[in-house]
Backbone as XML, in Angstrom:
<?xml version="1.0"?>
<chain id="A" units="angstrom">
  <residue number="1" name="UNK">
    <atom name="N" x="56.676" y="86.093" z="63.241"/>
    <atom name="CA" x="57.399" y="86.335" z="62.011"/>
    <atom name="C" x="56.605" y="85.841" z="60.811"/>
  </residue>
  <residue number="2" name="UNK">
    <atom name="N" x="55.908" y="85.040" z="60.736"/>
    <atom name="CA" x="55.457" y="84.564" z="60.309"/>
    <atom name="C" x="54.031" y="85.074" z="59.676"/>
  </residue>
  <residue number="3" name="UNK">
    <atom name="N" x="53.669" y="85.434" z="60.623"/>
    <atom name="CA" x="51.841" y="86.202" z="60.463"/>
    <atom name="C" x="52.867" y="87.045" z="59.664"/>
  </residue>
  <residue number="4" name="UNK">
    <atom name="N" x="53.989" y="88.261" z="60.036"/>
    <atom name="CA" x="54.044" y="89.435" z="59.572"/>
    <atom name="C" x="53.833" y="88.806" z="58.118"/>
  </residue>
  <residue number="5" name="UNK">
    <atom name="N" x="54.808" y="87.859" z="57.627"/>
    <atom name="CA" x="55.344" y="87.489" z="56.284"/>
    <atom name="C" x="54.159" y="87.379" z="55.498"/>
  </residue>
  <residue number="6" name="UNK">
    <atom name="N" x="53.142" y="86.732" z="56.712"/>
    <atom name="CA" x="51.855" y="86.159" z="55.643"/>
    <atom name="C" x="50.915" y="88.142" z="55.139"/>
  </residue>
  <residue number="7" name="UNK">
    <atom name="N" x="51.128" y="88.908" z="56.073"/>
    <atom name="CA" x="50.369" y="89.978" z="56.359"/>
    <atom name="C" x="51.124" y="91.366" z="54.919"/>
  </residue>
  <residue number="8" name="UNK">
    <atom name="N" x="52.703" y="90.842" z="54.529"/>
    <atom name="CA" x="53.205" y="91.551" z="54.158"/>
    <atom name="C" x="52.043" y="90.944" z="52.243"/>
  </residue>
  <residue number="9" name="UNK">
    <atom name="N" x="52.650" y="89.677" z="52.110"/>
    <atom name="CA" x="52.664" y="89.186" z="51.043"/>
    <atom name="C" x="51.038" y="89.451" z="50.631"/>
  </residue>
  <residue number="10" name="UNK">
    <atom name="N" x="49.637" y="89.846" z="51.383"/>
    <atom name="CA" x="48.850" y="89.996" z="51.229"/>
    <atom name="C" x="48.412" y="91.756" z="50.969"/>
  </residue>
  <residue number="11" name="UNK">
    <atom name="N" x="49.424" y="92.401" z="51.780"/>
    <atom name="CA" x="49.353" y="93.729" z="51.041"/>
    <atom name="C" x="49.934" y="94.099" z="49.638"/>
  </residue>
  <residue number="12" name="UNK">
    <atom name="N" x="51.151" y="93.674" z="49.915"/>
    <atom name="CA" x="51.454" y="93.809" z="48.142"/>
    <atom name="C" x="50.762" y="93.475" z="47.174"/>
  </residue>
  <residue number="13" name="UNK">
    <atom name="N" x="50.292" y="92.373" z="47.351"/>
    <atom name="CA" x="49.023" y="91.768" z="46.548"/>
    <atom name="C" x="47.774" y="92.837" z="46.075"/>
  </residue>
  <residue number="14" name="UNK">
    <atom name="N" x="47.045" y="93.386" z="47.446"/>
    <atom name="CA" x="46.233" y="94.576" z="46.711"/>
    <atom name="C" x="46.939" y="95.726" z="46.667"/>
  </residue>
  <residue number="15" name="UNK">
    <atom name="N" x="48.556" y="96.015" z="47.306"/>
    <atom name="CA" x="49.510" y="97.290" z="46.455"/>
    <atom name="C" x="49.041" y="97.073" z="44.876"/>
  </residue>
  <residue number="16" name="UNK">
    <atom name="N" x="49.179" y="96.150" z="44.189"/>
    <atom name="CA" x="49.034" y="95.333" z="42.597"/>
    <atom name="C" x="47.938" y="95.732" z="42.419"/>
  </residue>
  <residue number="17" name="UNK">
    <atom name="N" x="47.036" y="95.243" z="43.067"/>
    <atom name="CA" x="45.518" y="95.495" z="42.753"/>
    <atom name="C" x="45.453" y="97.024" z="42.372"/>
  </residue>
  <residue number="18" name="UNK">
    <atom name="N" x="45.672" y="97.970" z="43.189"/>
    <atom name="CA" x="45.497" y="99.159" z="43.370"/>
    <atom name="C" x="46.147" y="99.601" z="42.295"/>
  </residue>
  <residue number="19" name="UNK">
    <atom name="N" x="47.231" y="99.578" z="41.978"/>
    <atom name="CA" x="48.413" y="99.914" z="40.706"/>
    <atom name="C" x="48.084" y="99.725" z="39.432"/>
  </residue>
  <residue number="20" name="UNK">
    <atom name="N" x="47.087" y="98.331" z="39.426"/>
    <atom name="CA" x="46.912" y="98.017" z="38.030"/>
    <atom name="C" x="45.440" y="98.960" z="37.907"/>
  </residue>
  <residue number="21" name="UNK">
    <atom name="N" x="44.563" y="98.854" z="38.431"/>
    <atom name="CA" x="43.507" y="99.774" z="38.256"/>
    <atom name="C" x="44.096" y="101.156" z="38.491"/>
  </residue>
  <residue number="22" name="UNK">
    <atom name="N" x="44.997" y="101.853" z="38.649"/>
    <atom name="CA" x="45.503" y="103.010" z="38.943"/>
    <atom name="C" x="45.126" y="103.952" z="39.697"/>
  </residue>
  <residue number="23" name="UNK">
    <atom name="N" x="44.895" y="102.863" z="40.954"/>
    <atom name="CA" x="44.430" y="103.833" z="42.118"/>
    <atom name="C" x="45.098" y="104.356" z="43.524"/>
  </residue>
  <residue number="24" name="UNK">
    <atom name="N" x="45.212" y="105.364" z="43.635"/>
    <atom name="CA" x="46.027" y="106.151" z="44.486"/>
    <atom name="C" x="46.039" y="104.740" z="46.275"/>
  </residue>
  <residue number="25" name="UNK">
    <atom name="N" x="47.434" y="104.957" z="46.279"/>
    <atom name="CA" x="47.837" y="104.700" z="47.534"/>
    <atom name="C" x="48.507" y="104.947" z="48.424"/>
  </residue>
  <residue number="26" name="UNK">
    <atom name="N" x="48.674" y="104.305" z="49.393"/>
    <atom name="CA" x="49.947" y="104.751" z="50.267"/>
    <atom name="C" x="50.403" y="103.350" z="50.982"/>
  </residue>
  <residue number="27" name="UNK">
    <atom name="N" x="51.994" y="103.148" z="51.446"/>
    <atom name="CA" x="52.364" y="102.063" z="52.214"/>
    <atom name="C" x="52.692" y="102.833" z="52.893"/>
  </residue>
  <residue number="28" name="UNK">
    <atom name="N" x="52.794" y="102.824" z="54.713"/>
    <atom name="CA" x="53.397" y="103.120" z="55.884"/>
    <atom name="C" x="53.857" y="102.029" z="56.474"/>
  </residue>
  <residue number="29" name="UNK">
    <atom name="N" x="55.058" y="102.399" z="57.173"/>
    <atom name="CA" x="56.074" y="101.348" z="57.853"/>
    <atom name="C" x="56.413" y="101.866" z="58.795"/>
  </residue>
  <residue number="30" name="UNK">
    <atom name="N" x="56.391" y="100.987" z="59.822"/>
    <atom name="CA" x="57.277" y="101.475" z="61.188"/>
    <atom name="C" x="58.221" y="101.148" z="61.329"/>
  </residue>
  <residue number="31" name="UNK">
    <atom name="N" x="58.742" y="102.142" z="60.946"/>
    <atom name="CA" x="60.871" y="102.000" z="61.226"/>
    <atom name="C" x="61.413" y="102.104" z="62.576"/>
  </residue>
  <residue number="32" name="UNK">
    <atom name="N" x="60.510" y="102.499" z="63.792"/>
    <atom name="CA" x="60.726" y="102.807" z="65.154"/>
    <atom name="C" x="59.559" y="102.792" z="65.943"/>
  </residue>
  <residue number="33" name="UNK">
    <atom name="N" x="59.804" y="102.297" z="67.242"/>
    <atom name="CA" x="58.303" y="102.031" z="68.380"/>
    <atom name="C" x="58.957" y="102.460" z="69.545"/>
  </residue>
  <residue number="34" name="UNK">
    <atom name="N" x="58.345" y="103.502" z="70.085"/>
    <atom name="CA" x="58.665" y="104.036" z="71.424"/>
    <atom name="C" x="57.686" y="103.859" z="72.422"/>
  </residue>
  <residue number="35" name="UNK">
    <atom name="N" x="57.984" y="103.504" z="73.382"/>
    <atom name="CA" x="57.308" y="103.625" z="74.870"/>
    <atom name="C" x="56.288" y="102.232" z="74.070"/>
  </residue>
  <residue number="36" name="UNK">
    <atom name="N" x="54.829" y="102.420" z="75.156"/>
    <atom name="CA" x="53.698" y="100.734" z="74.956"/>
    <atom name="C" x="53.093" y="101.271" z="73.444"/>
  </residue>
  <residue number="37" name="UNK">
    <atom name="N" x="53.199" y="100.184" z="72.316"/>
    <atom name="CA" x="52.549" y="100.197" z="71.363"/>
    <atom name="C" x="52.324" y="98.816" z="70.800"/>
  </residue>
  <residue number="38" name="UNK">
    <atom name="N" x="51.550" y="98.988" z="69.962"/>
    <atom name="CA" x="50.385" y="97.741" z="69.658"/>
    <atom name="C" x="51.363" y="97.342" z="68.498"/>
  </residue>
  <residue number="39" name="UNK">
    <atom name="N" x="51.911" y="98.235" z="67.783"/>
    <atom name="CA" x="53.016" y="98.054" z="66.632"/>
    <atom name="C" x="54.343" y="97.144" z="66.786"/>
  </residue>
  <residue number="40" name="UNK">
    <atom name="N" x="54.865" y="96.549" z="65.543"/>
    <atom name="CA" x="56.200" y="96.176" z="65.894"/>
    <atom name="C" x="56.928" y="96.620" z="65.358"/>
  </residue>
  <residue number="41" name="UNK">
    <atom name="N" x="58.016" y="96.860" z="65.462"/>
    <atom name="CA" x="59.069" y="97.726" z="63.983"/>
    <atom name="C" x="59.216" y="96.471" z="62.668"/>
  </residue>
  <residue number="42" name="UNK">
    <atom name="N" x="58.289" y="97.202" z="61.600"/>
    <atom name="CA" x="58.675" y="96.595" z="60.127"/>
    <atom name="C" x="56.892" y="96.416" z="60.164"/>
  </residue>
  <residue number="43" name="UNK">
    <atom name="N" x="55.786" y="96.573" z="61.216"/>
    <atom name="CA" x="54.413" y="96.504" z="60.295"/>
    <atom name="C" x="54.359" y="97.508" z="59.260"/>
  </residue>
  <residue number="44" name="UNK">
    <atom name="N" x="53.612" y="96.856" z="58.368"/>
    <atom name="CA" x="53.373" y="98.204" z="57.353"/>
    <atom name="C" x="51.422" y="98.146" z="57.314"/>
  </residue>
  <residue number="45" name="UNK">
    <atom name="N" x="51.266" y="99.177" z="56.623"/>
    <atom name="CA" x="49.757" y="99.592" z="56.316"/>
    <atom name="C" x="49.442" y="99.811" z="54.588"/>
  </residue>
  <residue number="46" name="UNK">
    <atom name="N" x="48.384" y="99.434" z="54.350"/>
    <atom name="CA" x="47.816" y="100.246" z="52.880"/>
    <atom name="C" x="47.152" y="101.013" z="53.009"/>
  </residue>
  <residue number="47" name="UNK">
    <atom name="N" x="47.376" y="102.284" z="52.708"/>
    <atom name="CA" x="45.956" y="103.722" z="53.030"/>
    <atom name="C" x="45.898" y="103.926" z="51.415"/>
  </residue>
  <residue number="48" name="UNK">
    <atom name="N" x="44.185" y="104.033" z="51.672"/>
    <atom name="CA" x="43.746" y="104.485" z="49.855"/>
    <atom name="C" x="44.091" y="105.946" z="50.022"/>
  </residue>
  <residue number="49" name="UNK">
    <atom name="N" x="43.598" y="106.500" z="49.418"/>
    <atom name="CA" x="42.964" y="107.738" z="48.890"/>
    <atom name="C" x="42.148" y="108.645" z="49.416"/>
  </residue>
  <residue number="50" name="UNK">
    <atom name="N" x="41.283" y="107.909" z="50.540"/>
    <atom name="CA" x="40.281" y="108.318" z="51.332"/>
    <atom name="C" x="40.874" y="108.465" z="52.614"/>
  </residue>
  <residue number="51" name="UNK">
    <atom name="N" x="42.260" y="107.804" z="52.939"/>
    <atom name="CA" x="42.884" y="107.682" z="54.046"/>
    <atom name="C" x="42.860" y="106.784" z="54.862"/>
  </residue>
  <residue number="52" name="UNK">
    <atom name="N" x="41.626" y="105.549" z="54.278"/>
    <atom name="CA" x="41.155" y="104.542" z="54.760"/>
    <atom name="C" x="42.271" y="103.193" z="55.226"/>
  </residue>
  <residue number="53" name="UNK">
    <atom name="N" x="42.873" y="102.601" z="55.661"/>
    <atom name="CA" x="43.276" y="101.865" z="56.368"/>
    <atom name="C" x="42.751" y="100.399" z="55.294"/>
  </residue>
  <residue number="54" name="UNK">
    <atom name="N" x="43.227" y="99.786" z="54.358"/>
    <atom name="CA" x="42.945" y="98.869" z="53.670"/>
    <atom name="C" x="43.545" y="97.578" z="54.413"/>
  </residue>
  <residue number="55" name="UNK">
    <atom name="N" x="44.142" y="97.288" z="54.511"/>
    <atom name="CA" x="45.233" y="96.096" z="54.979"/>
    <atom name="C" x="46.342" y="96.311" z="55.320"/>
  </residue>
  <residue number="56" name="UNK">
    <atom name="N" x="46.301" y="95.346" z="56.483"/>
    <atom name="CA" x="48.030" y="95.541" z="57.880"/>
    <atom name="C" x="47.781" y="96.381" z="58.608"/>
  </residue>
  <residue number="57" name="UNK">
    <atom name="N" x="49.013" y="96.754" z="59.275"/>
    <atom name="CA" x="49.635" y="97.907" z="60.153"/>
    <atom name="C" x="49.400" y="97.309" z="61.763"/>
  </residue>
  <residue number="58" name="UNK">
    <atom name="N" x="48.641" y="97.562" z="62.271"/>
    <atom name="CA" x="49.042" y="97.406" z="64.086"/>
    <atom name="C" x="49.422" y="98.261" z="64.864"/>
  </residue>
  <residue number="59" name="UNK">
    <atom name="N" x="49.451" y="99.451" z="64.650"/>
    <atom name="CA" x="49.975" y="100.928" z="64.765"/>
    <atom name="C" x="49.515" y="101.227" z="66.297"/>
  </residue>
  <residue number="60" name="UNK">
    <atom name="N" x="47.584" y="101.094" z="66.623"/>
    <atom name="CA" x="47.230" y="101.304" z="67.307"/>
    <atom name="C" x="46.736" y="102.818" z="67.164"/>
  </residue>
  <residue number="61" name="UNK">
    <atom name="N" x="45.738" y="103.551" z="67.912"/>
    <atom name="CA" x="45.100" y="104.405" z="67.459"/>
    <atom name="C" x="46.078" y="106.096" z="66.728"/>
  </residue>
  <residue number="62" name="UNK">
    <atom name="N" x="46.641" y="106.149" z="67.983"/>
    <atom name="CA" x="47.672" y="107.832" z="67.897"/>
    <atom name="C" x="48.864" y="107.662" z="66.225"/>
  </residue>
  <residue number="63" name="UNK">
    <atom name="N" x="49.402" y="106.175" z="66.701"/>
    <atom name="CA" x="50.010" y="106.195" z="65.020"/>
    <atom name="C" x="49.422" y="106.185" z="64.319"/>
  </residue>
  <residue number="64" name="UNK">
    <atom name="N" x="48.280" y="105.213" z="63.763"/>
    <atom name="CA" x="47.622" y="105.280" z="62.981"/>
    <atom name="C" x="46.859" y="106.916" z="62.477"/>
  </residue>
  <residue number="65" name="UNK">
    <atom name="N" x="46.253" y="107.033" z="64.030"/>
    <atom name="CA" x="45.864" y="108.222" z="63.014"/>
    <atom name="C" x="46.913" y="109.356" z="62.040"/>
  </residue>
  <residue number="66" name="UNK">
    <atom name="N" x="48.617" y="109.372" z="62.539"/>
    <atom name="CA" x="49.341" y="110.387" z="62.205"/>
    <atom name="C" x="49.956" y="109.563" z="60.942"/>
  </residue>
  <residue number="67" name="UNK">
    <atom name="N" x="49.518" y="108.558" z="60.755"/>
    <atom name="CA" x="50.476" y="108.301" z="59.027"/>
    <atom name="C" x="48.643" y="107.981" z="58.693"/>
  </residue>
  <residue number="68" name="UNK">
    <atom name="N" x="47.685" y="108.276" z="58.794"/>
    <atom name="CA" x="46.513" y="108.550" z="57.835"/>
    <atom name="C" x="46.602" y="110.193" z="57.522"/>
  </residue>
  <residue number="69" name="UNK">
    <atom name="N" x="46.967" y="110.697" z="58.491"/>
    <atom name="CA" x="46.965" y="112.048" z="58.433"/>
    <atom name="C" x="48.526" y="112.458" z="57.197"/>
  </residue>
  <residue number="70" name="UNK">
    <atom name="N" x="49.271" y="111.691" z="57.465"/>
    <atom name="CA" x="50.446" y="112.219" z="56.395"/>
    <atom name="C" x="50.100" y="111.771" z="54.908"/>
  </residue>
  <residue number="71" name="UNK">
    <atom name="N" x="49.497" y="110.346" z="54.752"/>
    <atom name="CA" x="48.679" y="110.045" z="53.486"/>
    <atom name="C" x="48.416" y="110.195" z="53.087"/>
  </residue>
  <residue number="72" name="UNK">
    <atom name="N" x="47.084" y="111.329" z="54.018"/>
    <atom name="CA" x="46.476" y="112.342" z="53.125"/>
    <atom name="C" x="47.254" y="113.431" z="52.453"/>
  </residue>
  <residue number="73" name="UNK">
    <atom name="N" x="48.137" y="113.558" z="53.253"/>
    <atom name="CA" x="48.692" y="115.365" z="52.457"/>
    <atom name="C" x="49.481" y="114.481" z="51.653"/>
  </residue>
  <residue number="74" name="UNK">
    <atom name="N" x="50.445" y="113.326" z="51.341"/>
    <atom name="CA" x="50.943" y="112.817" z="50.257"/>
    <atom name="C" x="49.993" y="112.826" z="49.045"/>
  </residue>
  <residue number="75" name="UNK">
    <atom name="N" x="48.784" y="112.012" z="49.287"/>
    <atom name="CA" x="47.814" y="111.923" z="48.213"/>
    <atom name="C" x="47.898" y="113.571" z="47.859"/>
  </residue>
  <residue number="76" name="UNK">
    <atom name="N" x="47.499" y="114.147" z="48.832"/>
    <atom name="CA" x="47.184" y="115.679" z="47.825"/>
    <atom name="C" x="48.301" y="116.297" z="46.888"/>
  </residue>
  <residue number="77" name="UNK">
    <atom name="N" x="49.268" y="116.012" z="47.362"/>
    <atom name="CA" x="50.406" y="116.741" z="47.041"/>
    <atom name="C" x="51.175" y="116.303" z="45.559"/>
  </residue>
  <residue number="78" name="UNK">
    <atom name="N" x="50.930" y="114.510" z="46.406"/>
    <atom name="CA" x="51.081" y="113.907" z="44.921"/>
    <atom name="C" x="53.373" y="113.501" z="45.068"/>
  </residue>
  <residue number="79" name="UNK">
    <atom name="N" x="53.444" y="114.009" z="46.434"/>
    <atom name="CA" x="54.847" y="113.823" z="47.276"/>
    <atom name="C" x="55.176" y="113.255" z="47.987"/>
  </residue>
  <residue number="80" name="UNK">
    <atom name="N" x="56.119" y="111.969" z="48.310"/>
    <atom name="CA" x="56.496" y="111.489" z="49.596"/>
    <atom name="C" x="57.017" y="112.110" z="50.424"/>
  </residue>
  <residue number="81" name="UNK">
    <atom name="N" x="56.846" y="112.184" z="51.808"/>
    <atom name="CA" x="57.716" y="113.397" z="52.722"/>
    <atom name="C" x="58.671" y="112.894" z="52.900"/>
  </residue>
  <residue number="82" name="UNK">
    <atom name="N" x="59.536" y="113.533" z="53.213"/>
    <atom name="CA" x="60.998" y="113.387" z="53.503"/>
    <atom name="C" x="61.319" y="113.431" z="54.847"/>
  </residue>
  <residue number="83" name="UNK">
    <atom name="N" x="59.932" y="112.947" z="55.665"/>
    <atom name="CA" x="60.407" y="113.248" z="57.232"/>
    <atom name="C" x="59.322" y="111.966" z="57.682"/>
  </residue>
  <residue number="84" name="UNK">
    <atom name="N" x="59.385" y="111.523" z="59.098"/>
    <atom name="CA" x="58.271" y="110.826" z="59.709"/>
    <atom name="C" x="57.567" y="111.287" z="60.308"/>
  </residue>
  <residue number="85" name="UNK">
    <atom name="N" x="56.082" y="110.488" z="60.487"/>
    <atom name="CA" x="55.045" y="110.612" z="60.874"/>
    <atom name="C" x="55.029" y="110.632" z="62.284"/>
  </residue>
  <residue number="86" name="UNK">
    <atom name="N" x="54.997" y="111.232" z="63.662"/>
    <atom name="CA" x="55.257" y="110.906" z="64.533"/>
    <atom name="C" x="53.619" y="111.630" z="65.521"/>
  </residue>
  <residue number="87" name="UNK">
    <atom name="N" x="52.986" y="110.493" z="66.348"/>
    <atom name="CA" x="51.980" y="110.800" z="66.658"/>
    <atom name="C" x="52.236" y="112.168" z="67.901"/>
  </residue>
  <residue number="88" name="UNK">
    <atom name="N" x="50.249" y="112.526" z="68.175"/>
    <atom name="CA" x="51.046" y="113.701" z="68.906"/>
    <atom name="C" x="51.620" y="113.474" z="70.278"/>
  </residue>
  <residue number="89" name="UNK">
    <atom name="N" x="52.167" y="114.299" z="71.362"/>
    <atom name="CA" x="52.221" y="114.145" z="72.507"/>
    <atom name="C" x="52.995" y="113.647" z="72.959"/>
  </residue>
</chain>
């Protein structure tokens, strides 16, 4: 609980960073964990712009890659989706 707290308070921190220089981001959260994952419900992630993985998350490879992959089309779109990221398979 603890790491998370320390892990949360250090993303927001460069969320700020990113905001004040006005640079595109993204937060992802896991609201749900099915079957073996590396994730817990409530990690979150910072993805830039590039889709890059800045700080947090724990997702493990298949999530991760499917909320880098939704990031991106947010960044493009310039829209939050209105649905979740759910890896494939």
């Amino acid at each position: 609980m603890i790491r998370q707290l320390l892990m949360s308070t250090g993303l927001y921190r460069r969320a700020a960073e990113f905001s004040a220089s006005r640079r595109p981001f993204a937060i992802a959260t896991a609201v749900r964990v099915e079957g073996s994952s590396s994730a817990l419900r409530g990690c979150k992630g910072l993805i830039d712009e590039h889709g890059k993985l800045v700080v947090g998350w724990g997702g493990g490879g298949c999530a991760e890659s499917a909320v880098r992959t939704e990031s991106n089309q947010v960044h493009g779109s310039g829209q939050a989706p209105d649905n979740y990221a759910r890896p494939a398979g």
